[in-house]
PDB file of the backbone (N, CA, C, O) and the ligand in Angstrom, with CONECT records:
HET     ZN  A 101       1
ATOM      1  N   UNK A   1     126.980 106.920 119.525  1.00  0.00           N
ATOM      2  CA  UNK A   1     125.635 107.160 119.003  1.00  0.00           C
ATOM      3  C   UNK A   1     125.682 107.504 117.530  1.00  0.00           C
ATOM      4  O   UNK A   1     126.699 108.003 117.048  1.00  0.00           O
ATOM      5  N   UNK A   2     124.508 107.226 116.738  1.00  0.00           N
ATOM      6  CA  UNK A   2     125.024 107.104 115.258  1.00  0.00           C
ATOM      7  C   UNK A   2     123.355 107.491 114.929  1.00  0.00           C
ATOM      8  O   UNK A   2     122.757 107.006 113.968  1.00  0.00           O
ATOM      9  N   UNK A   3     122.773 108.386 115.844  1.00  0.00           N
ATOM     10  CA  UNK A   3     121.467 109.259 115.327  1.00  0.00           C
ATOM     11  C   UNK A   3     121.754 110.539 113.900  1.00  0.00           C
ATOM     12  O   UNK A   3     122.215 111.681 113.906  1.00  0.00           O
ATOM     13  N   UNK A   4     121.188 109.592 112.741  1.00  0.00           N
ATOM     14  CA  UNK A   4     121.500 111.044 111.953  1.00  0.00           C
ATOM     15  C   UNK A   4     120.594 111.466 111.602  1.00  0.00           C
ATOM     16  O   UNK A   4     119.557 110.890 111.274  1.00  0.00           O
ATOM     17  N   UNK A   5     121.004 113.267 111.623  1.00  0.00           N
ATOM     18  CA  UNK A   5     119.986 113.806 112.038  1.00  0.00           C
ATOM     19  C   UNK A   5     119.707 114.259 110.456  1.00  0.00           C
ATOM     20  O   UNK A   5     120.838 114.487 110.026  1.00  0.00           O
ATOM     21  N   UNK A   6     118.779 114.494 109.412  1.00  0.00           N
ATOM     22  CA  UNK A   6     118.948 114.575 108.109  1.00  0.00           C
ATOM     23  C   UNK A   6     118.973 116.493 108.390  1.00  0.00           C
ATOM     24  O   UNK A   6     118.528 117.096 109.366  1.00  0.00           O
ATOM     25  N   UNK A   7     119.638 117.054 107.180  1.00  0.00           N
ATOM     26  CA  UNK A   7     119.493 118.678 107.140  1.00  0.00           C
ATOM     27  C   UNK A   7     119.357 118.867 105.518  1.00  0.00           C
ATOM     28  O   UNK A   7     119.873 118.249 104.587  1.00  0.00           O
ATOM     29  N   UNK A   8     118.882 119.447 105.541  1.00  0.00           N
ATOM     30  CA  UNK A   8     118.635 120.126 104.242  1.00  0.00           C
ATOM     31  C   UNK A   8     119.909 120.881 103.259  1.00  0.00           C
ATOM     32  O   UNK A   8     120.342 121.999 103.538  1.00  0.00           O
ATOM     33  N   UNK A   9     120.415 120.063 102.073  1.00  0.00           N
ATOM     34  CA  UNK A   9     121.420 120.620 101.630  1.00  0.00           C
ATOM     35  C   UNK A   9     121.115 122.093 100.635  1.00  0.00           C
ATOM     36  O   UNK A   9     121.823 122.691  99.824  1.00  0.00           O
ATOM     37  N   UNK A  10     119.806 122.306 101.112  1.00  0.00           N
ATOM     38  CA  UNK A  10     120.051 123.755 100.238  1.00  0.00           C
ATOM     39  C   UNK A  10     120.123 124.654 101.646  1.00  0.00           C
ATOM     40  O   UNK A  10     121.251 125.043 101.950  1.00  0.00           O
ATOM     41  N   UNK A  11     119.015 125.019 102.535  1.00  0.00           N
ATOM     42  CA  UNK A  11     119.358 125.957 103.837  1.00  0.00           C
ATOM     43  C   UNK A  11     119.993 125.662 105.351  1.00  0.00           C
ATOM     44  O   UNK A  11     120.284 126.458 106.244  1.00  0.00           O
ATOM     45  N   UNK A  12     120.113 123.960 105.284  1.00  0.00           N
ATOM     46  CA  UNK A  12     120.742 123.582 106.139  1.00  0.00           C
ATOM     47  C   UNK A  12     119.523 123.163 107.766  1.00  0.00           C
ATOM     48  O   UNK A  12     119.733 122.714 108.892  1.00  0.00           O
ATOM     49  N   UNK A  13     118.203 123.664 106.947  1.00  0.00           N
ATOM     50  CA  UNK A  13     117.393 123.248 107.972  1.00  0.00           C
ATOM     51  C   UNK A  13     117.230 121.885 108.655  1.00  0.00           C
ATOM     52  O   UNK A  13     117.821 120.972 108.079  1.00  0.00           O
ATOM     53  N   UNK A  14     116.518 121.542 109.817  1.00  0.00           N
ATOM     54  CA  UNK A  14     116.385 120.257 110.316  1.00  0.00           C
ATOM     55  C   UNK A  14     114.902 119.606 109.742  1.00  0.00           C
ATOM     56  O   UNK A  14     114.678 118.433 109.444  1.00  0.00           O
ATOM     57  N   UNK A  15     114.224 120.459 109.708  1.00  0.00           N
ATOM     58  CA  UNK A  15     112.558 119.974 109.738  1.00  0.00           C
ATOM     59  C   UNK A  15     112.347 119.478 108.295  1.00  0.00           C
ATOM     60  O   UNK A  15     111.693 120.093 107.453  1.00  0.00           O
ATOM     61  N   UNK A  16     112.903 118.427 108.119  1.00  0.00           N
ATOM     62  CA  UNK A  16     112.928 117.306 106.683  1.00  0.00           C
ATOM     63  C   UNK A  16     111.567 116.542 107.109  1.00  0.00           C
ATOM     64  O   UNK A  16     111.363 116.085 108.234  1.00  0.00           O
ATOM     65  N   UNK A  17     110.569 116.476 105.894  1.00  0.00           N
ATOM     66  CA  UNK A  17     109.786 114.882 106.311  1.00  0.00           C
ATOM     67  C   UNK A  17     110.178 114.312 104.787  1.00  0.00           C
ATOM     68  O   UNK A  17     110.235 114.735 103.632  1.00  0.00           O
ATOM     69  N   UNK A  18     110.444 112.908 105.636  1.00  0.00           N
ATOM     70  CA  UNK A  18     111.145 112.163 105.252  1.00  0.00           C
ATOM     71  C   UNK A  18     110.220 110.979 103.896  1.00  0.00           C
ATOM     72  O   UNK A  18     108.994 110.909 103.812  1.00  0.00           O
ATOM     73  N   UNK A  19     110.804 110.512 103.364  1.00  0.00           N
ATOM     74  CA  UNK A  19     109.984 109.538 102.548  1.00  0.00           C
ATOM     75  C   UNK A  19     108.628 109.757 102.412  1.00  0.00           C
ATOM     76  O   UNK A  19     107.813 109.038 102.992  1.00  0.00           O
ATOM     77  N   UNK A  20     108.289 110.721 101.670  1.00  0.00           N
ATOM     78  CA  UNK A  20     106.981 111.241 101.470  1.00  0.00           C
ATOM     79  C   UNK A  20     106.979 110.570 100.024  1.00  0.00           C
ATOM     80  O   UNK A  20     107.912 110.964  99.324  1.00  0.00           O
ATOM     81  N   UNK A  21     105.931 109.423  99.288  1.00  0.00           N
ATOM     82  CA  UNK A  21     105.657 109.007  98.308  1.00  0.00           C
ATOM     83  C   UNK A  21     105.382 109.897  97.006  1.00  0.00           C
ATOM     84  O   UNK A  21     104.669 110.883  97.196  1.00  0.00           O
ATOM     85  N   UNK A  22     105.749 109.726  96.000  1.00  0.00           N
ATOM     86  CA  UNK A  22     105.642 110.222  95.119  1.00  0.00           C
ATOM     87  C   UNK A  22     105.247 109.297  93.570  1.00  0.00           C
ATOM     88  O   UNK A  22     105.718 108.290  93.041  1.00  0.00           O
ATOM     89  N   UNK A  23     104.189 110.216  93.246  1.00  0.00           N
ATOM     90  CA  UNK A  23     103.225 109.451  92.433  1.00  0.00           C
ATOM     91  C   UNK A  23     102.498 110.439  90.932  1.00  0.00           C
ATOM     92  O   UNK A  23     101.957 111.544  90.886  1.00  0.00           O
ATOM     93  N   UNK A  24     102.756 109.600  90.059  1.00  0.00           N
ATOM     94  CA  UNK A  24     102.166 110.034  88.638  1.00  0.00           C
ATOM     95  C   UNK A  24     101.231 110.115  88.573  1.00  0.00           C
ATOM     96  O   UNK A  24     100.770 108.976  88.641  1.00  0.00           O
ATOM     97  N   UNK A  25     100.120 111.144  88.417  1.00  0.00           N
ATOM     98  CA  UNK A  25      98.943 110.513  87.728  1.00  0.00           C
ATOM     99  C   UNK A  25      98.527 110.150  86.349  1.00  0.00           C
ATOM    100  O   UNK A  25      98.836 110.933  85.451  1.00  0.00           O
ATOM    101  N   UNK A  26      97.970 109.236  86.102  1.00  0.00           N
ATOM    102  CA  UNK A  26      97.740 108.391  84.583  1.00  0.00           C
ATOM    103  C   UNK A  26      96.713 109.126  84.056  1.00  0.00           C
ATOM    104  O   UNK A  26      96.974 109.827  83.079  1.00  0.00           O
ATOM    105  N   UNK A  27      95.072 109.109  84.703  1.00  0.00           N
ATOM    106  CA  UNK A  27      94.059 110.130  84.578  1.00  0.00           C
ATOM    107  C   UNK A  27      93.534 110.154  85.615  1.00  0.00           C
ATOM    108  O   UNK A  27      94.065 109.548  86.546  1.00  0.00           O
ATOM    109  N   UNK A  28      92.019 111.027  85.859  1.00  0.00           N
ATOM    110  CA  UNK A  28      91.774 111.653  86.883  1.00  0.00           C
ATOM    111  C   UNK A  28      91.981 110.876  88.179  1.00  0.00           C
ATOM    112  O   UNK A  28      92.702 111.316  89.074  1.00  0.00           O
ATOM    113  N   UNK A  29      91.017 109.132  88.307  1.00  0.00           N
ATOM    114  CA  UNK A  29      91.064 108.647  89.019  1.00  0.00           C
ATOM    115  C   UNK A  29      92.431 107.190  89.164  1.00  0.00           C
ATOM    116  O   UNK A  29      92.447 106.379  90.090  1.00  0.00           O
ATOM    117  N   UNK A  30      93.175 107.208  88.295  1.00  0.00           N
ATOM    118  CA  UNK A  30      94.337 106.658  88.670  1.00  0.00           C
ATOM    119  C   UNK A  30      95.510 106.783  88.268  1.00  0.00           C
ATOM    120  O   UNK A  30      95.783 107.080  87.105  1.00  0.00           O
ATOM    121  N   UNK A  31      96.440 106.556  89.256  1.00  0.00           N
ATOM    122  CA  UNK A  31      97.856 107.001  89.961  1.00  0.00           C
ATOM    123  C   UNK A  31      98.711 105.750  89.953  1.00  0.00           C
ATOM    124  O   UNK A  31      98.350 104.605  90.228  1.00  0.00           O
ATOM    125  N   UNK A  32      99.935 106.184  89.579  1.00  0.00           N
ATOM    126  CA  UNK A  32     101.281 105.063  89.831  1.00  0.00           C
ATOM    127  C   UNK A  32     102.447 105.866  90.311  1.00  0.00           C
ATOM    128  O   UNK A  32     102.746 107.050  90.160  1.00  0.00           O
ATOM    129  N   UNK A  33     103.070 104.772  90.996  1.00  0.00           N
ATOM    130  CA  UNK A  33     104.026 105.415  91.552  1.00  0.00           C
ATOM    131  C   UNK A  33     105.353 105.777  90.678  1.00  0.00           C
ATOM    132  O   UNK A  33     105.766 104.873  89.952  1.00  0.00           O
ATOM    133  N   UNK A  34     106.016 106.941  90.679  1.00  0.00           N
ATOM    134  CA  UNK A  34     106.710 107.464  89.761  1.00  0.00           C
ATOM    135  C   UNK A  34     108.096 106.641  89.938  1.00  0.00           C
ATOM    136  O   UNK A  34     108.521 106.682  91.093  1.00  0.00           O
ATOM    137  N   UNK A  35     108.667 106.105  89.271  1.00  0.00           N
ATOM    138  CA  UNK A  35     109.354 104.918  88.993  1.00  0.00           C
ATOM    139  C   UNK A  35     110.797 105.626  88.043  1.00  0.00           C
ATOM    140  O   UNK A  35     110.722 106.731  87.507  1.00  0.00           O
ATOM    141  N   UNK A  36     111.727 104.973  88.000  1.00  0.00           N
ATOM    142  CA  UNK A  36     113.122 105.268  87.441  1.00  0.00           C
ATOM    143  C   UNK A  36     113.080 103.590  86.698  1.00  0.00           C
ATOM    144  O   UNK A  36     112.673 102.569  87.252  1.00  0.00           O
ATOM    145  N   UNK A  37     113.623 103.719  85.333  1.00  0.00           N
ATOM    146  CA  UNK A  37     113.466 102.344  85.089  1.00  0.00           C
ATOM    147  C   UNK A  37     114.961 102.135  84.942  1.00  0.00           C
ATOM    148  O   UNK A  37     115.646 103.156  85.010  1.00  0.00           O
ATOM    149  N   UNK A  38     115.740 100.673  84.701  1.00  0.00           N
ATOM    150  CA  UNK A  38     116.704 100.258  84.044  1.00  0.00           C
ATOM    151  C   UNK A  38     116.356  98.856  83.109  1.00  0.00           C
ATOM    152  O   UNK A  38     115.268  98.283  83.053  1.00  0.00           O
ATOM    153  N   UNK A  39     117.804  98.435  82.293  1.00  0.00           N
ATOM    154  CA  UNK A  39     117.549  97.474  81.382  1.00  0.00           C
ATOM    155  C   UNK A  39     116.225  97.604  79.869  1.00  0.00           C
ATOM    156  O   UNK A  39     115.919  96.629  79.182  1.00  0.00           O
ATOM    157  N   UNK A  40     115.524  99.336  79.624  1.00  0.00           N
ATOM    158  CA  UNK A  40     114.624  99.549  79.026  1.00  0.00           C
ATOM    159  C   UNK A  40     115.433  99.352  77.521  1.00  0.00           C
ATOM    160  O   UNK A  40     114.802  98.906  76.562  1.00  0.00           O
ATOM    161  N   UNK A  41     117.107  99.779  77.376  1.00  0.00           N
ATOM    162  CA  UNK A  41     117.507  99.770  76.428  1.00  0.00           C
ATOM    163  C   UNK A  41     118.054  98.806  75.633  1.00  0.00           C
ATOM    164  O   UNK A  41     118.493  99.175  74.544  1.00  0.00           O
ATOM    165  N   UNK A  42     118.159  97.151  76.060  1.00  0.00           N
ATOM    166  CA  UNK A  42     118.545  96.191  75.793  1.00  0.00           C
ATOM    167  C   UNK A  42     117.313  95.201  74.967  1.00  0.00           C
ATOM    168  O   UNK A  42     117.518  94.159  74.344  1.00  0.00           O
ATOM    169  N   UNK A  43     115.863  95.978  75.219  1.00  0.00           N
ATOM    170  CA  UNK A  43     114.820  95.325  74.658  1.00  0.00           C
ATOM    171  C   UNK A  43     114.916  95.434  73.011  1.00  0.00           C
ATOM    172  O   UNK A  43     115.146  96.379  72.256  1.00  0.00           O
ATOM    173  N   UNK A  44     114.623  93.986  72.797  1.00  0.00           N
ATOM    174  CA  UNK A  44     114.396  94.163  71.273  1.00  0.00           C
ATOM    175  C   UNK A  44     113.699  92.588  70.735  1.00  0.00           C
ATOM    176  O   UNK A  44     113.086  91.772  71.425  1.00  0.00           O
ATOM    177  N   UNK A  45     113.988  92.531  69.512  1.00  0.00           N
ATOM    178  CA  UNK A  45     112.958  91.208  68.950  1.00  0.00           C
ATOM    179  C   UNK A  45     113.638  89.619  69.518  1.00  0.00           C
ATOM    180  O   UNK A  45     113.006  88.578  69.701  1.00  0.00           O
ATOM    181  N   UNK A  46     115.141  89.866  69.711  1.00  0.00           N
ATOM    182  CA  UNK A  46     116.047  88.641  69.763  1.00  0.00           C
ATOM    183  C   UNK A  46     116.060  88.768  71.366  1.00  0.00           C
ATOM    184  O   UNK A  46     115.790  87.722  71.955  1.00  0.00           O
ATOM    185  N   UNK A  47     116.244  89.526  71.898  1.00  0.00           N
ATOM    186  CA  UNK A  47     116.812  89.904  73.232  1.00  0.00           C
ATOM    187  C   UNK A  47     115.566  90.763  74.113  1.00  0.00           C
ATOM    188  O   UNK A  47     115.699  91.887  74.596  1.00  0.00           O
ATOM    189  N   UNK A  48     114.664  90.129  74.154  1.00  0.00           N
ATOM    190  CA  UNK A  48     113.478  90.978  74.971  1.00  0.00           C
ATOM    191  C   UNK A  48     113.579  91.327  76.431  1.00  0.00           C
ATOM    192  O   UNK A  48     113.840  90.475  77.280  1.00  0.00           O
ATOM    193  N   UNK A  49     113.406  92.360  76.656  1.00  0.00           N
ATOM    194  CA  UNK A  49     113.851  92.125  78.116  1.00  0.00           C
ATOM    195  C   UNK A  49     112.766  93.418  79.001  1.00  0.00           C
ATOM    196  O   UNK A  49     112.622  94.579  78.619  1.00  0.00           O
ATOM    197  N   UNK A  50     112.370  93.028  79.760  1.00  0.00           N
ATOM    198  CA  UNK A  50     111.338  94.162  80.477  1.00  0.00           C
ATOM    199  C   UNK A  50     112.096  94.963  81.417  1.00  0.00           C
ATOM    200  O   UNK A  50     112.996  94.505  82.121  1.00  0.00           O
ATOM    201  N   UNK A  51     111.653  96.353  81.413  1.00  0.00           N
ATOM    202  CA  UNK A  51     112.344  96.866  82.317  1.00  0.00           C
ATOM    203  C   UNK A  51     112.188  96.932  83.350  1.00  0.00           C
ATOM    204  O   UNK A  51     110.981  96.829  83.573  1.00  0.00           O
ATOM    205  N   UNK A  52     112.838  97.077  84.364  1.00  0.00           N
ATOM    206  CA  UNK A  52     113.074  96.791  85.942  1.00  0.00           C
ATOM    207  C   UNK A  52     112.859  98.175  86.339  1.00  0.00           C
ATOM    208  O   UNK A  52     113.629  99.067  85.980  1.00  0.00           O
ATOM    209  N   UNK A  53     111.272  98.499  87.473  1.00  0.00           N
ATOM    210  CA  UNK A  53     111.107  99.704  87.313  1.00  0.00           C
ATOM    211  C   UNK A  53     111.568  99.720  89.300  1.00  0.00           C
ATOM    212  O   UNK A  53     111.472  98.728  90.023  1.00  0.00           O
ATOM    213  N   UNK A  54     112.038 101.101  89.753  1.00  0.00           N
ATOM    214  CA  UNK A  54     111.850 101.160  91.112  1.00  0.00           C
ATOM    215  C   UNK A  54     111.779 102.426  91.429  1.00  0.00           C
ATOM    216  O   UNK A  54     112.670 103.255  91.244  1.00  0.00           O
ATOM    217  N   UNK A  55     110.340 102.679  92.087  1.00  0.00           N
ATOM    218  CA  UNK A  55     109.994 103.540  92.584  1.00  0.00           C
ATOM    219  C   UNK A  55     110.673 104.592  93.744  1.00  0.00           C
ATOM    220  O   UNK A  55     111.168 104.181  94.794  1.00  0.00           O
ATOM    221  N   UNK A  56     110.601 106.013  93.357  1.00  0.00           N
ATOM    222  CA  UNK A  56     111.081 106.832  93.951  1.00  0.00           C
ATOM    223  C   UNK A  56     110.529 107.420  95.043  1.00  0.00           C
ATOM    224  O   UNK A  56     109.307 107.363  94.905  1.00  0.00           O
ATOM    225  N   UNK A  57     110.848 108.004  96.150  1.00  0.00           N
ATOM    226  CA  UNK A  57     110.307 108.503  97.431  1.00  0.00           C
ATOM    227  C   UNK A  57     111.136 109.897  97.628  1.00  0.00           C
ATOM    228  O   UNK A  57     112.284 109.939  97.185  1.00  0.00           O
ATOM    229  N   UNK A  58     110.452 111.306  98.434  1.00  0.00           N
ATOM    230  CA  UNK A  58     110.995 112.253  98.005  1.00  0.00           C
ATOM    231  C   UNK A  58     111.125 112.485  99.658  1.00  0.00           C
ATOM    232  O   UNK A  58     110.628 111.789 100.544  1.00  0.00           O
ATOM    233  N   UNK A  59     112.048 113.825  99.805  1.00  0.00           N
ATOM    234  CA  UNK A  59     112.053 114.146 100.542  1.00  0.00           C
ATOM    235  C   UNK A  59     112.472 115.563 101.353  1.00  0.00           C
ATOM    236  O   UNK A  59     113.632 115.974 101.381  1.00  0.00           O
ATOM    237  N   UNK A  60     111.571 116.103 101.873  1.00  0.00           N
ATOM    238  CA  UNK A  60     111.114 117.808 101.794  1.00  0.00           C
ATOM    239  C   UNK A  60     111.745 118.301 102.859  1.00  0.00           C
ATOM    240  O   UNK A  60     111.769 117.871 104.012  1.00  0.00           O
ATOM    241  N   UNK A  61     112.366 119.440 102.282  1.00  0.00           N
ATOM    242  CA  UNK A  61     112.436 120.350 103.177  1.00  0.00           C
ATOM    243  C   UNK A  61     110.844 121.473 103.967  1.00  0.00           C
ATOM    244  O   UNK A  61     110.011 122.259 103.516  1.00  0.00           O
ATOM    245  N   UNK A  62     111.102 121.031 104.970  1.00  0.00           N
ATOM    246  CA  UNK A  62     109.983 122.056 105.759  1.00  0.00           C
ATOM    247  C   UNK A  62     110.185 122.989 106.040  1.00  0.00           C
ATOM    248  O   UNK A  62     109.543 123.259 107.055  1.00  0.00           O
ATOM    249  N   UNK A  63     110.854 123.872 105.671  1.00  0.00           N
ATOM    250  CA  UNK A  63     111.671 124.914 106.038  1.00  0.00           C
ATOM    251  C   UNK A  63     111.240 126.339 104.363  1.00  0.00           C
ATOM    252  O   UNK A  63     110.539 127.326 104.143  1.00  0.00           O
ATOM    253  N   UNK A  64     112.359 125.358 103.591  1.00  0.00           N
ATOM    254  CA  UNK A  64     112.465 125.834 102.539  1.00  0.00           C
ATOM    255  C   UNK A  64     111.607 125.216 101.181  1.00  0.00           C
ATOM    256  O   UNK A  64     111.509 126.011 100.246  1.00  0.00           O
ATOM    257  N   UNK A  65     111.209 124.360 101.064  1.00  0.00           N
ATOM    258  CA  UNK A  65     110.343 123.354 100.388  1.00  0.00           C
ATOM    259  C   UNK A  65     111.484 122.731  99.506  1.00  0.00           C
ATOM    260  O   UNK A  65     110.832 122.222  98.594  1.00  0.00           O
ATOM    261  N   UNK A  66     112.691 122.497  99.268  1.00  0.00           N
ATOM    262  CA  UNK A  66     113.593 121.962  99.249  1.00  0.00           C
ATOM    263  C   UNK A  66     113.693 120.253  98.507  1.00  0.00           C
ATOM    264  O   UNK A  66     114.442 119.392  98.969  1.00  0.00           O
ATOM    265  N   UNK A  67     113.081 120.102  97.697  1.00  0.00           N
ATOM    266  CA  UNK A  67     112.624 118.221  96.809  1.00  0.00           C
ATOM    267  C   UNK A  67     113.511 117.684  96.724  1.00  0.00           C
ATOM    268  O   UNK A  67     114.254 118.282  95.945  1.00  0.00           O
ATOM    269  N   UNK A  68     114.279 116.137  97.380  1.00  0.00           N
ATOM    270  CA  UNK A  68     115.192 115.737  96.456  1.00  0.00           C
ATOM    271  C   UNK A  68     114.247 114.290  96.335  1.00  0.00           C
ATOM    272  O   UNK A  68     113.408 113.788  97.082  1.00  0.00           O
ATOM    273  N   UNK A  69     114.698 113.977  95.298  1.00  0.00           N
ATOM    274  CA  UNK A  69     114.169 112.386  95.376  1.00  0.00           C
ATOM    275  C   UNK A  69     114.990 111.095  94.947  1.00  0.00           C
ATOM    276  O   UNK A  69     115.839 111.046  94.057  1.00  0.00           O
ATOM    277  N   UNK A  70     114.581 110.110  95.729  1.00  0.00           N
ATOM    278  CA  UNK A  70     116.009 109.074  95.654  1.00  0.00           C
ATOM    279  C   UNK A  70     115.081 107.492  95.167  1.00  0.00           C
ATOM    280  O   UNK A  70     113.931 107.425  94.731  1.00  0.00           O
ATOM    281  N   UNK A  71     116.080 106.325  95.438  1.00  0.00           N
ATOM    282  CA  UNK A  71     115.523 105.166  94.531  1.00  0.00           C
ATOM    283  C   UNK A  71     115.214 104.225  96.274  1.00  0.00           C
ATOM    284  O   UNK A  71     116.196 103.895  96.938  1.00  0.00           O
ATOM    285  N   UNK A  72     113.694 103.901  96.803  1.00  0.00           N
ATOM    286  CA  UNK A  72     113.575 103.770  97.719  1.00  0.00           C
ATOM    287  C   UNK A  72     114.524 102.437  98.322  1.00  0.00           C
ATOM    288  O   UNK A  72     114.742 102.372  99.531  1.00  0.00           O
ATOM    289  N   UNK A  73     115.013 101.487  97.463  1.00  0.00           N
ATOM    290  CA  UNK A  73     115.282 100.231  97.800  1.00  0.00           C
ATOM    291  C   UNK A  73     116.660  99.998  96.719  1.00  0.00           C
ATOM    292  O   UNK A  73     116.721  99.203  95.781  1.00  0.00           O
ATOM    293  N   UNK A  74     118.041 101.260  97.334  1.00  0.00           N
ATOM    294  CA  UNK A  74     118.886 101.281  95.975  1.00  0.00           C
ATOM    295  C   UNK A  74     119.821 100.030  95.930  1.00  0.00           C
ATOM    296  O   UNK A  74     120.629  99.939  95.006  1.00  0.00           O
ATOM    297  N   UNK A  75     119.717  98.742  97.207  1.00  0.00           N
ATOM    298  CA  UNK A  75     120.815  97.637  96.911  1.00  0.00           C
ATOM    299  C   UNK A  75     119.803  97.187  95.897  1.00  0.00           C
ATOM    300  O   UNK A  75     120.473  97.130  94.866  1.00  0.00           O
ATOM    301  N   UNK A  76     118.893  96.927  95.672  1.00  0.00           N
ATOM    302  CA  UNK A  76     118.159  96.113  94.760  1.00  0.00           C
ATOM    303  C   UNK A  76     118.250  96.958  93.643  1.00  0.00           C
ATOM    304  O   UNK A  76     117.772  96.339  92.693  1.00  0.00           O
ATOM    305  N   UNK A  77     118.417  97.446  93.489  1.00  0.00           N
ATOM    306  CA  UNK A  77     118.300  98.651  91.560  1.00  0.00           C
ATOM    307  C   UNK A  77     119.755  98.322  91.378  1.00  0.00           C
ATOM    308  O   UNK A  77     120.170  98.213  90.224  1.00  0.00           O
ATOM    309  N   UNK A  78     120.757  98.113  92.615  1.00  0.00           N
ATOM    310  CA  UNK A  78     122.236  98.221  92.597  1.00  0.00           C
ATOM    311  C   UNK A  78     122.681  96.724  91.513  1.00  0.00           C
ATOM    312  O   UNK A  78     123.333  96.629  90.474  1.00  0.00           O
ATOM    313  N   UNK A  79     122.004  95.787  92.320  1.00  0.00           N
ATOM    314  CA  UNK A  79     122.138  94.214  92.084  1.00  0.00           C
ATOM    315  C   UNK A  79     121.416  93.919  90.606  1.00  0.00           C
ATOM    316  O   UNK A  79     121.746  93.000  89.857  1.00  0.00           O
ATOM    317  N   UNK A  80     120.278  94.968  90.325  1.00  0.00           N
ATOM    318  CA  UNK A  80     119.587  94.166  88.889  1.00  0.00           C
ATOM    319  C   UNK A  80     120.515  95.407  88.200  1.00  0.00           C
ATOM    320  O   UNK A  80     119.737  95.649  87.277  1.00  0.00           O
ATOM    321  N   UNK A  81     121.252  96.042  88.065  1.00  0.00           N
ATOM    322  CA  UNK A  81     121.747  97.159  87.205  1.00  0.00           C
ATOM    323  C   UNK A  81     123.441  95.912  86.509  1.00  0.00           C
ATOM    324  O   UNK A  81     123.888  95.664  85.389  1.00  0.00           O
ATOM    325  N   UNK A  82     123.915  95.397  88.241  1.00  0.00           N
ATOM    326  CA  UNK A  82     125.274  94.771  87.835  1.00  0.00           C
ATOM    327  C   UNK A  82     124.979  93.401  86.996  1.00  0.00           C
ATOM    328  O   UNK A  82     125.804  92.748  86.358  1.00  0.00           O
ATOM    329  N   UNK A  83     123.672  93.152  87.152  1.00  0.00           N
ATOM    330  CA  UNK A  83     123.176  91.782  86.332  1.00  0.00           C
ATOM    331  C   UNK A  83     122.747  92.045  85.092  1.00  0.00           C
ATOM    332  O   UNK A  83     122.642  91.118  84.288  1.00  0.00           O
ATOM    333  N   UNK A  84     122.425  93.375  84.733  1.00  0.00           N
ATOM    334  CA  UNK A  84     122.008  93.514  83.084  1.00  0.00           C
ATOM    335  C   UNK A  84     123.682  93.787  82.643  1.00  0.00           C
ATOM    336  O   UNK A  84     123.957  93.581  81.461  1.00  0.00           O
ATOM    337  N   UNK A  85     124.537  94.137  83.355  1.00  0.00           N
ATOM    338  CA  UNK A  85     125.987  94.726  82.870  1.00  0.00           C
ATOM    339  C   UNK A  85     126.307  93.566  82.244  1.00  0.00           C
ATOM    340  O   UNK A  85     126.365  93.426  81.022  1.00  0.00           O
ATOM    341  N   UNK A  86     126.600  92.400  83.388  1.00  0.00           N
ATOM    342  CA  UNK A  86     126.953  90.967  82.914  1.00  0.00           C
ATOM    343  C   UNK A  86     126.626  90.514  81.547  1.00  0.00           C
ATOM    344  O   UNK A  86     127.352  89.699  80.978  1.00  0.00           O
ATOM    345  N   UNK A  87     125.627  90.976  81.024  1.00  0.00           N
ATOM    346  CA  UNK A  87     124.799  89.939  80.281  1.00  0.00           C
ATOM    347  C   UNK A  87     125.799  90.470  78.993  1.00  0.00           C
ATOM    348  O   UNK A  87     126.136  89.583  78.209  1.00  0.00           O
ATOM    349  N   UNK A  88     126.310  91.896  78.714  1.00  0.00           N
ATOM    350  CA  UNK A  88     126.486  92.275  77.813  1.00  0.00           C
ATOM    351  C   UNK A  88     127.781  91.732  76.604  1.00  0.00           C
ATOM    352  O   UNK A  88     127.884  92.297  75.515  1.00  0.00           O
TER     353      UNK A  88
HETATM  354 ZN    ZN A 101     115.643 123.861 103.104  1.00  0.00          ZN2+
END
């Protein structure tokens, strides 16, 4: 069996909710999702390049209120990170 059970690395609690969205607000009535970018530093006049943004998802301790937050979809941030390496 390969149930894992998530715990909280600060008190060791069980009662995690899990992938709870996490989001910027811009102004009152609109919101984006809070994003980690890569490839932002390679932009320029010869070499333009947009950055590759991917949104983060957090996840709470219920216990202790406990935040960590991670990159929701990390083979894909993994794969466009080793493809801006290449280019260099
Ligand atoms: Zn905790």
């Amino acid at each position: 069996m390969s149930t894992e059970t998530l715990t909280c690395s600060r008190c060791g609690s069980d009662r995690i909710i899990d992938d709870a969205k996490v989001e910027d607000r811009i102004t009152a009535d609109r919101r984006a999702s809070l994003d980690v970018m890569i490839g932002y530093r390679k932009a320029s006049m010869l070499q333009p390049e947009k950055p590759q943004r991917f949104p983060l998802a957090a996840r709470i301790c219920g216990s202790c209120g406990y935040t960590e937050l991670y990159v929701v979809d990390p083979d894909r941030m993994w794969s466009a990170s080793k493809k801006l390496t290449r280019k260099v």
